[in-house]
N, C-alpha and C positions, 0 to 999 in steps of 0.2 A: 186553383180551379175556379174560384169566384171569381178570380180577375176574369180568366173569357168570357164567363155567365153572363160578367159586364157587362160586353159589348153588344147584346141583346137590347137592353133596353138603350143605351146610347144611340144604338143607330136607330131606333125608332124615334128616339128623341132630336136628331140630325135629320128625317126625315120633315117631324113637325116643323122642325124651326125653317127650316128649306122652303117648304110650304106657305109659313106666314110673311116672312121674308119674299117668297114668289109673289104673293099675294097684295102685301101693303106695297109692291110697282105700281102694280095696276087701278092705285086711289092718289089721292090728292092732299095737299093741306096735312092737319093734325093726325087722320086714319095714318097717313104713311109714315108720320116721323111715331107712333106707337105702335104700329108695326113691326118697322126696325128696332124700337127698344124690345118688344116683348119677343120680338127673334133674337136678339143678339143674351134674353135672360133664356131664352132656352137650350142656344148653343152654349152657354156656362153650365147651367145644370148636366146639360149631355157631357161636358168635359167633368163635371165633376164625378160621375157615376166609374167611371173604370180607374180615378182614383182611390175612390172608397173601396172599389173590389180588388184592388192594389194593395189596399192598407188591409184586408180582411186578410187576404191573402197571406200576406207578411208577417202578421201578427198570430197566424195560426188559427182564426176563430171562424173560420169558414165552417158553415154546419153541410157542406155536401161533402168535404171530406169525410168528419167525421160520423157520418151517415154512412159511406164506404165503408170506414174501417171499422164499424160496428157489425157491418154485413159479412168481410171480410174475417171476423174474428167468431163468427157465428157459423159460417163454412168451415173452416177449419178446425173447428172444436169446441 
């Protein structure tokens, strides 16, 4: 379940970078080539986010499962 939560902030994070990347076209010189570098560290961070909720996932230690099944175990008895 962490893994889709992921892709919340990912795409918010594909949004920034899209942004500054949009942004450092429209300058000149040094502004554009750190532009591109601080876009191209964002679209890594964005890729790294739904690994990590990949790896949460996989490894079990997602606390919105076990949030459910705490819930889950309290309805039932």
């Amino acid at each position: 379940m962490c893994f889709f939560f992921s892709f919340v902030p990912a795409t918010f994070w594909l949004v920034v970078g899209y942004f500054v990347l949009f942004s450092s076209t429209k300058t000149e010189g040094g502004v554009q080539v750190l532009g591109r570098v601080v876009a191209i560290w964002i679209f890594i961070i964005a890729a790294f986010i739904p690994m990590i909720g990949l790896y949460v996932t996989i490894a079990d230690l997602c606390p919105v499962e076990a949030i459910m099944e705490k819930l889950q175990t309290q309805s039932t008895g």
